[in-house]
LUMVOPA-204075 format. One record per residue: residue in three letters; y, x, z of N, C-alpha, C, O, CB in turn. Coordinates in Angstrom, 2 decimals, always signed. Glycine has a CB too. Example, Ala and Ser with C-alpha at 12.3 -4.5 7.8 and 13.67 -1.06 7.14 Angstrom:
+------+---------+---------+---------+---------+---------+---------+---------+---------+---------+---------+---------+---------+---------+---------+---------+
| type |    n_yy |    n_xx |    n_zz |   ca_yy |   ca_xx |   ca_zz |    c_yy |    c_xx |    c_zz |    o_yy |    o_xx |    o_zz |   cb_yy |   cb_xx |   cb_zz |
+------+---------+---------+---------+---------+---------+---------+---------+---------+---------+---------+---------+---------+---------+---------+---------+
|  Ala |   -5.69 |  +13.19 |   +7.80 |   -4.50 |  +12.30 |   +7.80 |   -3.30 |  +13.20 |   +7.80 |   -3.32 |  +14.24 |   +8.46 |   -4.47 |  +11.31 |   +9.05 |
|  Ser |   -2.25 |  +12.85 |   +7.08 |   -1.06 |  +13.67 |   +7.14 |   +0.03 |  +12.90 |   +7.87 |   +1.14 |  +13.41 |   +8.04 |   -0.60 |  +14.08 |   +5.72 |
+------+---------+---------+---------+---------+---------+---------+---------+---------+---------+---------+---------+---------+---------+---------+---------+
This chain:
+------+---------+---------+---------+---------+---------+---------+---------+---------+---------+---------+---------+---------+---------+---------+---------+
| type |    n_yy |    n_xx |    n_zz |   ca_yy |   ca_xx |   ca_zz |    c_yy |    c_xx |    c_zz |    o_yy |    o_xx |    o_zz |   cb_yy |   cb_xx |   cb_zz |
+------+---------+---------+---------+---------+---------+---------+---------+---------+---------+---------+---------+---------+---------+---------+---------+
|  Unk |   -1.17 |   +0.85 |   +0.00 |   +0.00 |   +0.00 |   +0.00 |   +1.24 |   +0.90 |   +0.00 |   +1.37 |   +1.90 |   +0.71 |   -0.01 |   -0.97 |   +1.23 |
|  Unk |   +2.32 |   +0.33 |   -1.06 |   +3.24 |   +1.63 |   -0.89 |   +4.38 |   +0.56 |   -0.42 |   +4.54 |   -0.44 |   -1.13 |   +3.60 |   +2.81 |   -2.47 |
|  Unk |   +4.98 |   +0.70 |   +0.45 |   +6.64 |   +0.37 |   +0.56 |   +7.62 |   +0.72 |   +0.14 |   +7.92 |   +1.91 |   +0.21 |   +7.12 |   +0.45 |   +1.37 |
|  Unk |   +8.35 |   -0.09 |   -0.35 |   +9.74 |   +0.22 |   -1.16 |  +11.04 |   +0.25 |   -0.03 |  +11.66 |   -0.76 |   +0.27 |  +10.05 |   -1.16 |   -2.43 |
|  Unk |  +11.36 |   +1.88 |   +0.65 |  +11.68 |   +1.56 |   +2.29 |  +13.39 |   +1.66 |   +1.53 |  +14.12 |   +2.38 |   +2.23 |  +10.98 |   +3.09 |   +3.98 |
|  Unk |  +14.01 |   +1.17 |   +0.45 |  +15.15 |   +1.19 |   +0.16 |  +15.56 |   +0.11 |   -0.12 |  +16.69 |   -0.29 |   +0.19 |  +15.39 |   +1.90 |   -0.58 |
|  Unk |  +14.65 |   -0.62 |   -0.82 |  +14.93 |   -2.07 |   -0.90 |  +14.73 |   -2.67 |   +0.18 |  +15.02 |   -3.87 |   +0.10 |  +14.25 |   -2.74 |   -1.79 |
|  Unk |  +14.22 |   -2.23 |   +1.54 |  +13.72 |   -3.32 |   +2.64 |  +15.06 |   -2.73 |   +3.41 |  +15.64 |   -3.60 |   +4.06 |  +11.85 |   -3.17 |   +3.52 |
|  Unk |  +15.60 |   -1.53 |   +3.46 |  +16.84 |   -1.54 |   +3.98 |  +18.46 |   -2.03 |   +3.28 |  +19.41 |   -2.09 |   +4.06 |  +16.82 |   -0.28 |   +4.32 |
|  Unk |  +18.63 |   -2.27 |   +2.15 |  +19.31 |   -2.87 |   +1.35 |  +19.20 |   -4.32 |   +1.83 |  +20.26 |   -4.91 |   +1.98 |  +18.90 |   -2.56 |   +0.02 |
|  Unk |  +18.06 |   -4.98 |   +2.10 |  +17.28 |   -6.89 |   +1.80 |  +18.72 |   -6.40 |   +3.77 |  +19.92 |   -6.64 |   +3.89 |  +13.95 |   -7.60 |   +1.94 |
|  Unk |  +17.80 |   -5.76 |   +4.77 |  +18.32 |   -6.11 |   +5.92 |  +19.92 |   -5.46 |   +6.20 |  +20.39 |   -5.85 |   +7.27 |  +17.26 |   -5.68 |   +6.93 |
|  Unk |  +20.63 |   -4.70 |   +5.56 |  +21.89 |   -4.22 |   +5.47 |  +22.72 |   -5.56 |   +5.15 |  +23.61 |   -5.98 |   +5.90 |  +22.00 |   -3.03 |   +4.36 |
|  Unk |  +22.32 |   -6.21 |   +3.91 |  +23.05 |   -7.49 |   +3.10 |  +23.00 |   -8.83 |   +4.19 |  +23.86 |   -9.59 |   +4.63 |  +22.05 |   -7.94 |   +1.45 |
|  Unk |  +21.39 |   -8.69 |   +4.40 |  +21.62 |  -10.00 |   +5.56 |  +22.40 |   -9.97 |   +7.06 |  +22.84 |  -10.86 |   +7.78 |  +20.16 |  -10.43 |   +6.01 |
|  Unk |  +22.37 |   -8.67 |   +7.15 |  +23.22 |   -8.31 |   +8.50 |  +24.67 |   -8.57 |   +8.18 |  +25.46 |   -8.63 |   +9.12 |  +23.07 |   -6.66 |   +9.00 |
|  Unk |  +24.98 |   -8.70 |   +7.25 |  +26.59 |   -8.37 |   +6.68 |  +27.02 |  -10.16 |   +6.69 |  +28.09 |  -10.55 |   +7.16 |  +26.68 |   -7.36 |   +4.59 |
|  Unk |  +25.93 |  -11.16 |   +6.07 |  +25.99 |  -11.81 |   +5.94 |  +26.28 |  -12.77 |   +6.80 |  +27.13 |  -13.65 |   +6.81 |  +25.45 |  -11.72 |   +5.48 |
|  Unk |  +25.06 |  -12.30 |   +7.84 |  +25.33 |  -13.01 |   +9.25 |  +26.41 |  -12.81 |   +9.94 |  +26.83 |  -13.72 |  +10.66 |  +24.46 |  -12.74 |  +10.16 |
|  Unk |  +27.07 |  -11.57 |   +9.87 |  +28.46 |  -11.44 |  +11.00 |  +29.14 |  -12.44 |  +10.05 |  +29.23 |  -13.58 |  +10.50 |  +29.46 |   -9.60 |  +11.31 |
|  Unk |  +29.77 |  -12.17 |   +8.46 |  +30.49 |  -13.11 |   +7.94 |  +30.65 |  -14.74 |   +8.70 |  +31.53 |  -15.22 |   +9.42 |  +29.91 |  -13.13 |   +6.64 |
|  Unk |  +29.65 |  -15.14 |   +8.28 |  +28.74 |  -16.95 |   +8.01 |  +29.46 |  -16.72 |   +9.89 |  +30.48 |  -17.41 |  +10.00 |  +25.90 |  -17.22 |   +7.49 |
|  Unk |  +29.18 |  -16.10 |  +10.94 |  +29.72 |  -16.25 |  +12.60 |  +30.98 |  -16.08 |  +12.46 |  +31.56 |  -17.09 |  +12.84 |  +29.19 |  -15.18 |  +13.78 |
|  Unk |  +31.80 |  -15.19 |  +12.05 |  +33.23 |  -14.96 |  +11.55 |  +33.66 |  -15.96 |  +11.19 |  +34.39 |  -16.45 |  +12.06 |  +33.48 |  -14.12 |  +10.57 |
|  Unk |  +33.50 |  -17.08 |   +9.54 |  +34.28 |  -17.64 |   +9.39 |  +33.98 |  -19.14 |  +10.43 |  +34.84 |  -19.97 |  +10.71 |  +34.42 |  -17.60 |   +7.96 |
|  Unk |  +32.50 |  -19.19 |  +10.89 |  +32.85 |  -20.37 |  +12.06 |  +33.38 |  -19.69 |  +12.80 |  +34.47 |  -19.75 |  +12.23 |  +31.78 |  -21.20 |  +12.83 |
|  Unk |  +33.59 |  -18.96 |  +13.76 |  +34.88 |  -18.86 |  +14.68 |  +36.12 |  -19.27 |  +14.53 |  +36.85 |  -19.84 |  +15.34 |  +35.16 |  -17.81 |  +14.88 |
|  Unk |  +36.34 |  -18.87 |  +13.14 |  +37.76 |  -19.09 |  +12.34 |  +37.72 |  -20.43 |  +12.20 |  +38.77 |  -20.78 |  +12.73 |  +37.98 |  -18.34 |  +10.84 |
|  Unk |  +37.19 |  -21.37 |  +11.84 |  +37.23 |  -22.84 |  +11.73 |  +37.05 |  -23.35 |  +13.21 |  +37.80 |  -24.32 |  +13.34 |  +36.04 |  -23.42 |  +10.69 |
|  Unk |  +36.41 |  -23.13 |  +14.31 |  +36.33 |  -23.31 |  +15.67 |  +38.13 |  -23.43 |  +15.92 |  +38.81 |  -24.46 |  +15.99 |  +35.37 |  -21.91 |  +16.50 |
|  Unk |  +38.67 |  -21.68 |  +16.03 |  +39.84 |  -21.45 |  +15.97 |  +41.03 |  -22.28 |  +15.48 |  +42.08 |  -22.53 |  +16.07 |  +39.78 |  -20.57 |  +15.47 |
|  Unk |  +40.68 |  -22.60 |  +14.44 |  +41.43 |  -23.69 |  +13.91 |  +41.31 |  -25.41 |  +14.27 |  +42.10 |  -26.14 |  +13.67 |  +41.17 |  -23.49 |  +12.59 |
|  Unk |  +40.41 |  -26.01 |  +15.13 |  +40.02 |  -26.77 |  +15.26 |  +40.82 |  -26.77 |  +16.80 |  +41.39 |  -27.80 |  +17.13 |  +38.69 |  -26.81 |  +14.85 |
|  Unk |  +40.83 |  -25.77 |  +17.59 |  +41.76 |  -25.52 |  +18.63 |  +43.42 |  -25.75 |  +18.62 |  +44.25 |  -26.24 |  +19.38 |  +41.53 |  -24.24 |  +18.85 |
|  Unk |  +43.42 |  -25.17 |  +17.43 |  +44.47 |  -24.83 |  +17.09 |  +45.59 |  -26.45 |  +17.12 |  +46.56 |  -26.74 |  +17.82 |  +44.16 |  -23.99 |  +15.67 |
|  Unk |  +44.85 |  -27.21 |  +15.98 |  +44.68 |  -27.98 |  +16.02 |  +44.87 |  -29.15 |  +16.96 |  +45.66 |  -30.01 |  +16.57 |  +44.07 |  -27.68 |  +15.74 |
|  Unk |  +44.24 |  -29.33 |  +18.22 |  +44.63 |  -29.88 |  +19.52 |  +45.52 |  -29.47 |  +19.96 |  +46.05 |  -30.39 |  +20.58 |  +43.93 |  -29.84 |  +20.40 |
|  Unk |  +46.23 |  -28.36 |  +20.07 |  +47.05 |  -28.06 |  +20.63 |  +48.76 |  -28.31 |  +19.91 |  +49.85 |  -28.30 |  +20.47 |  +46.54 |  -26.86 |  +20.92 |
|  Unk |  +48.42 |  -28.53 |  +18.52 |  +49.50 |  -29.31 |  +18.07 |  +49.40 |  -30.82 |  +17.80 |  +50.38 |  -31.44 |  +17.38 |  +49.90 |  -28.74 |  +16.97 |
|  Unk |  +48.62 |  -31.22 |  +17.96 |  +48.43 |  -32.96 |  +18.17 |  +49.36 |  -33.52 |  +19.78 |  +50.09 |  -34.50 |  +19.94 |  +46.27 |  -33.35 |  +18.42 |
|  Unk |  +48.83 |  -32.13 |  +21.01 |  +49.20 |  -32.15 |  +22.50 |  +50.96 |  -32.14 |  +22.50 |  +51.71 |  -32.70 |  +23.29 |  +48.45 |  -30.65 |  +23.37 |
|  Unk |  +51.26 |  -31.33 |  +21.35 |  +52.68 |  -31.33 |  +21.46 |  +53.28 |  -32.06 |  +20.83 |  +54.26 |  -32.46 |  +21.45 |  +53.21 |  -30.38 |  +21.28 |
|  Unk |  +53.17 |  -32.51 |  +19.69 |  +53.43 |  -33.93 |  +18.97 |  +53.51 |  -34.88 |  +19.98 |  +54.57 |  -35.45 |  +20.20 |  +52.31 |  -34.41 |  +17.93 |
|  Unk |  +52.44 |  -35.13 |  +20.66 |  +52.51 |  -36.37 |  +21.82 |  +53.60 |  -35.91 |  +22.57 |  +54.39 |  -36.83 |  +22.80 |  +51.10 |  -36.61 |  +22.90 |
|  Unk |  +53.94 |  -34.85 |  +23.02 |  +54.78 |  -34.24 |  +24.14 |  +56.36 |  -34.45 |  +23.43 |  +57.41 |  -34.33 |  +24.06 |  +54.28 |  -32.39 |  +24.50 |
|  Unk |  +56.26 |  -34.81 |  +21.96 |  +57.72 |  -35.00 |  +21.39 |  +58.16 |  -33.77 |  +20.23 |  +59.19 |  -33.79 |  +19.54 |  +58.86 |  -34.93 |  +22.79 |
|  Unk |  +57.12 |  -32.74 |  +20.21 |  +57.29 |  -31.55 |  +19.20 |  +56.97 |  -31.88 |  +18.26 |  +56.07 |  -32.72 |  +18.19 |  +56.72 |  -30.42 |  +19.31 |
|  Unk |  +57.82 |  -31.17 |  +16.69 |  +57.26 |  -31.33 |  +15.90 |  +55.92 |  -30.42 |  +15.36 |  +55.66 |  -29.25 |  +15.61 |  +58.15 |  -31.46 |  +15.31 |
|  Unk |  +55.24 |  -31.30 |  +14.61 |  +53.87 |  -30.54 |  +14.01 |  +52.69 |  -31.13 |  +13.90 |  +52.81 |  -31.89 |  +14.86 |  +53.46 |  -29.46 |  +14.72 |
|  Unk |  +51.88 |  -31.31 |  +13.57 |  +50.87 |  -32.28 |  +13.39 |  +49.23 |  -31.69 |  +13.33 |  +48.17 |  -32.20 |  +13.66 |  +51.27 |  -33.03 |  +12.04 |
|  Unk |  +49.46 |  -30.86 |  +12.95 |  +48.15 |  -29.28 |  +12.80 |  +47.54 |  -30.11 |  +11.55 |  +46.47 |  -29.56 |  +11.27 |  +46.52 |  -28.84 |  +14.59 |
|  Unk |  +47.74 |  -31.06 |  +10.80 |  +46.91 |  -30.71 |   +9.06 |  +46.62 |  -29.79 |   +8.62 |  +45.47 |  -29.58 |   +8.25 |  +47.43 |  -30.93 |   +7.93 |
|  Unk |  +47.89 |  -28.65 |   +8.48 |  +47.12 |  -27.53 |   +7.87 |  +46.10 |  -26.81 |   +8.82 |  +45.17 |  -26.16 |   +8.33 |  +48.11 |  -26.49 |   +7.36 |
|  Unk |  +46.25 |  -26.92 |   +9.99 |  +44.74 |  -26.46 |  +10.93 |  +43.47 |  -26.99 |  +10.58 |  +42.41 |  -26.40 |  +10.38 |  +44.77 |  -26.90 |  +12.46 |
|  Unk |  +43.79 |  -28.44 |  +10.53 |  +42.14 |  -29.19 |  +10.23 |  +41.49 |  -28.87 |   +8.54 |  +40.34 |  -28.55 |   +8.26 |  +42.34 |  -31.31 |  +10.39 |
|  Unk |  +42.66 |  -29.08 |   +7.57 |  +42.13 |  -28.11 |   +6.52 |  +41.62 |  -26.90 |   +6.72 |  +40.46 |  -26.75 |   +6.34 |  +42.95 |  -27.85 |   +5.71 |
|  Unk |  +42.20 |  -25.90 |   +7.24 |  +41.58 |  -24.73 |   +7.24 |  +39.91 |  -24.58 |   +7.83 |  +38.97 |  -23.93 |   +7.37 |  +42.52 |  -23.92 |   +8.02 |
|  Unk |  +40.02 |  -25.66 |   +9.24 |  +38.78 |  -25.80 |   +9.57 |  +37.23 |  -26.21 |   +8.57 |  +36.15 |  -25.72 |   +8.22 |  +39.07 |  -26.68 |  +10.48 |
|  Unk |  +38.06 |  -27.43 |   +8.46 |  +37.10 |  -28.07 |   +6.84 |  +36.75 |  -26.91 |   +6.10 |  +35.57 |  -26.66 |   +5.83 |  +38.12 |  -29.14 |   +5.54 |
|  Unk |  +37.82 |  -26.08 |   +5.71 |  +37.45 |  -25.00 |   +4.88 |  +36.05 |  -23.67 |   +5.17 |  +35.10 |  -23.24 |   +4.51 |  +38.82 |  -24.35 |   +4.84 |
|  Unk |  +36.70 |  -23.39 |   +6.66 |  +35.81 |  -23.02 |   +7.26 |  +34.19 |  -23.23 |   +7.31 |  +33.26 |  -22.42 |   +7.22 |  +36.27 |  -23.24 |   +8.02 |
|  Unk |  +34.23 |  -24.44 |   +7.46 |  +32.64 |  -25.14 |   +8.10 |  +32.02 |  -25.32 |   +6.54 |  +30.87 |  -25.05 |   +6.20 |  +32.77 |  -27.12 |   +9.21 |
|  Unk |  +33.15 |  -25.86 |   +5.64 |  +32.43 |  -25.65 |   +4.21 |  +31.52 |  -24.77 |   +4.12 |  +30.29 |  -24.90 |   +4.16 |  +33.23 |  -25.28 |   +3.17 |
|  Unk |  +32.45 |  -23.45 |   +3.96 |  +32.07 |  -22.48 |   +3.72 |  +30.54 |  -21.67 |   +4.02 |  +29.76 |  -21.01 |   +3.34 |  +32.95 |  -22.09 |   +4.09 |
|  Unk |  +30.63 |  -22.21 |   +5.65 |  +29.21 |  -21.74 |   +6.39 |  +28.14 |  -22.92 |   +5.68 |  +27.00 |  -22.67 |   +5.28 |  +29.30 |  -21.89 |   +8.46 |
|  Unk |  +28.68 |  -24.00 |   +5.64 |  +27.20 |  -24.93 |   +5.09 |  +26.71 |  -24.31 |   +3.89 |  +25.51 |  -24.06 |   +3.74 |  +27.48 |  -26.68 |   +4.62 |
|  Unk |  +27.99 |  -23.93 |   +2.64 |  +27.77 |  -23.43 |   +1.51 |  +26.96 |  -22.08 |   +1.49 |  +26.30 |  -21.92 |   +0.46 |  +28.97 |  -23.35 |   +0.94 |
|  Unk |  +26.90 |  -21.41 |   +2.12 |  +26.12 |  -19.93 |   +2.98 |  +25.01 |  -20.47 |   +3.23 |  +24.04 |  -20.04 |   +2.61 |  +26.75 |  -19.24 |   +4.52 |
|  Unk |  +24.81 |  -21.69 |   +4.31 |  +23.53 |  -21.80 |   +4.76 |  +22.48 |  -22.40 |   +3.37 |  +21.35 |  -21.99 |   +3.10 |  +23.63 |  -22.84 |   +6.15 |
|  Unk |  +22.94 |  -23.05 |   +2.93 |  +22.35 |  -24.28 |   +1.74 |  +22.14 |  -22.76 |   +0.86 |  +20.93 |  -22.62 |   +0.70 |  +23.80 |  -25.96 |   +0.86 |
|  Unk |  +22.79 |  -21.77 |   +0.35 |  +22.48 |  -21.20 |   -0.36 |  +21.21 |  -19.92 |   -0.05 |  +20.55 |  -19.31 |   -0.90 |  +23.63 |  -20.99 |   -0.74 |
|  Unk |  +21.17 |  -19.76 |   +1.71 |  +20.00 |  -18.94 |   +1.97 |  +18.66 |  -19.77 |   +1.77 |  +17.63 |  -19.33 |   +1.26 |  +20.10 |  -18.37 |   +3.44 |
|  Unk |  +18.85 |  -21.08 |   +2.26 |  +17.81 |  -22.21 |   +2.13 |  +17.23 |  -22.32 |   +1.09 |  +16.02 |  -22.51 |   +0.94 |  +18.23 |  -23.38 |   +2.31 |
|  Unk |  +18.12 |  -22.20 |   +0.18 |  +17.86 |  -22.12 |   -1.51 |  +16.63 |  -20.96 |   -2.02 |  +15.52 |  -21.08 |   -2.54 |  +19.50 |  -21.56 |   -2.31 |
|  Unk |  +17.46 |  -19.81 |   -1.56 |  +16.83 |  -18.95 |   -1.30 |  +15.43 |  -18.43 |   -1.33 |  +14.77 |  -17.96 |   -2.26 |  +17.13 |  -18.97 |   -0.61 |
|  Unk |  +15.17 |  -18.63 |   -0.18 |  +14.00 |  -19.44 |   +0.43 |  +13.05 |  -19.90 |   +0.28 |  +11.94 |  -19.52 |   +0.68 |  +14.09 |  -20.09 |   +0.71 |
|  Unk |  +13.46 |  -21.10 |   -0.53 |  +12.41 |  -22.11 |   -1.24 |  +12.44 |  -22.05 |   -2.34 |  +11.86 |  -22.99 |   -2.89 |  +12.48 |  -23.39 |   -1.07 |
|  Unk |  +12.84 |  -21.37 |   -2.94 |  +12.65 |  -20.59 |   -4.26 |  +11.12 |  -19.71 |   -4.51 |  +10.94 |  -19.08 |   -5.55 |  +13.92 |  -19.47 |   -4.28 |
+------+---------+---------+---------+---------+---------+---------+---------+---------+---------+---------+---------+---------+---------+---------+---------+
């Protein structure tokens, strides 16, 4: 049996990279989802701001990771 020990470190380099990303941009949509409450809190309080562009960014966010996950899944079952 021979192993190909460049391609099996390449396969786990890419998925490692992948995974911090896919945790990165949910944080960033988490982040924004915070963000978010905290200008809804001041709106009520009489400030202006509304955080839309927060909850977009979030949406964007969580897209993003489903679009990541659906595409390892893909993957996968391929």
């Amino acid at each position: 049996m021979n192993i190909n020990w460049s391609a099996l470190a390449d396969t786990a380099g890419v998925s490692f990279l992948v995974t911090v990303a896919v945790v990165a941009v949910f944080s960033l949509g988490i982040l924004a989802l915070s963000r978010r409450e905290e200008a809804v809190a001041a709106r009520a309080a009489g400030a202006d701001g509304g955080g839309t562009l927060a909850l977009v960014g979030a949406g964007v966010c969580f897209a993003a990771c489903v679009a990541a996950v659906g595409y390892g899944l893909t993957l996968i079952a391929s």
